[in-house]
C-alpha positions as CSV (number, residue, x, y, z in Angstrom):
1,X,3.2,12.5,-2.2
2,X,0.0,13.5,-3.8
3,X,-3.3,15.2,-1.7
4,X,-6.3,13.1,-1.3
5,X,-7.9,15.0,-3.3
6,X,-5.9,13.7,-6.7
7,X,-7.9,10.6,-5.2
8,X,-11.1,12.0,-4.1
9,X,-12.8,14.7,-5.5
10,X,-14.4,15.2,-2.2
11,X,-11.8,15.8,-0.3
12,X,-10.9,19.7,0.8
13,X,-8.1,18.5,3.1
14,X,-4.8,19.9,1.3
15,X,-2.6,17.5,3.5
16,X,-1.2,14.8,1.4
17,X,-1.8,11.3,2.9
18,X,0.6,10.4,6.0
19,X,-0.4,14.1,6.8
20,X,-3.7,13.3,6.7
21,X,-3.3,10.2,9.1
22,X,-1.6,12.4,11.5
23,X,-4.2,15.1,11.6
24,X,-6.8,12.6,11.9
25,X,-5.1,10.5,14.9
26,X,-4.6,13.5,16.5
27,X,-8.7,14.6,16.4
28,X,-9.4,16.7,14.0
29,X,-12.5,16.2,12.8
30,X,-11.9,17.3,9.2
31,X,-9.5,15.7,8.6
32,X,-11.1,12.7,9.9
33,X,-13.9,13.2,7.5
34,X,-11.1,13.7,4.6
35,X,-9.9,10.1,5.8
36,X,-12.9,8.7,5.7
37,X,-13.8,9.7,2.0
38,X,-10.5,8.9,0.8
39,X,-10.8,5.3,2.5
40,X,-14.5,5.2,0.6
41,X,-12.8,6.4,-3.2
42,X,-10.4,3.7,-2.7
43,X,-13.1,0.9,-2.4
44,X,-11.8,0.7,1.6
45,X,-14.8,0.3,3.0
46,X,-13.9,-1.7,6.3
47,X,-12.3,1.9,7.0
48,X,-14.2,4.4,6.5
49,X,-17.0,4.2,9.5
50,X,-14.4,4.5,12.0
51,X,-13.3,7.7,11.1
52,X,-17.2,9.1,10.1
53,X,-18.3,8.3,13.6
54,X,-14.8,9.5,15.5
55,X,-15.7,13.0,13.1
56,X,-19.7,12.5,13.8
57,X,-19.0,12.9,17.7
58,X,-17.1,16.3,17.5
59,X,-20.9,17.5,15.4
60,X,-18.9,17.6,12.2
61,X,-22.3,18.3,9.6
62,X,-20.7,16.4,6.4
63,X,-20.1,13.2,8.7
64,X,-23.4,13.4,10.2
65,X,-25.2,13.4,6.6
């Protein structure tokens, strides 16, 4: 499997996707933000504010902007 990043140049998550997920569901707000931008590179829009607000709540600055 390839990083998110070979997706989205955004991305500084080095976890490749079902990693990513993982990390994510498990509350860590980076990698929540990670998902989030992935979801937006991939036109997945319906996904990606979910994951910006769960990484907005733990004061994560790049999901806040």
């Amino acid at each position: 499997m390839s990083g998110p990043a070979s997706r989205c140049p955004d991305c500084v998550s080095p976890l490749d996707d079902a990693e990513l997920v993982v990390v994510a569901e498990a509350g860590d707000p980076d990698a929540q933000c990670d998902l989030a931008l992935m979801f937006l590179a991939q036109g997945l829009a319906e996904s990606v504010l979910p994951w910006l607000e769960a990484a907005a709540r733990q004061y994560h600055v790049e999901a806040m902007d």
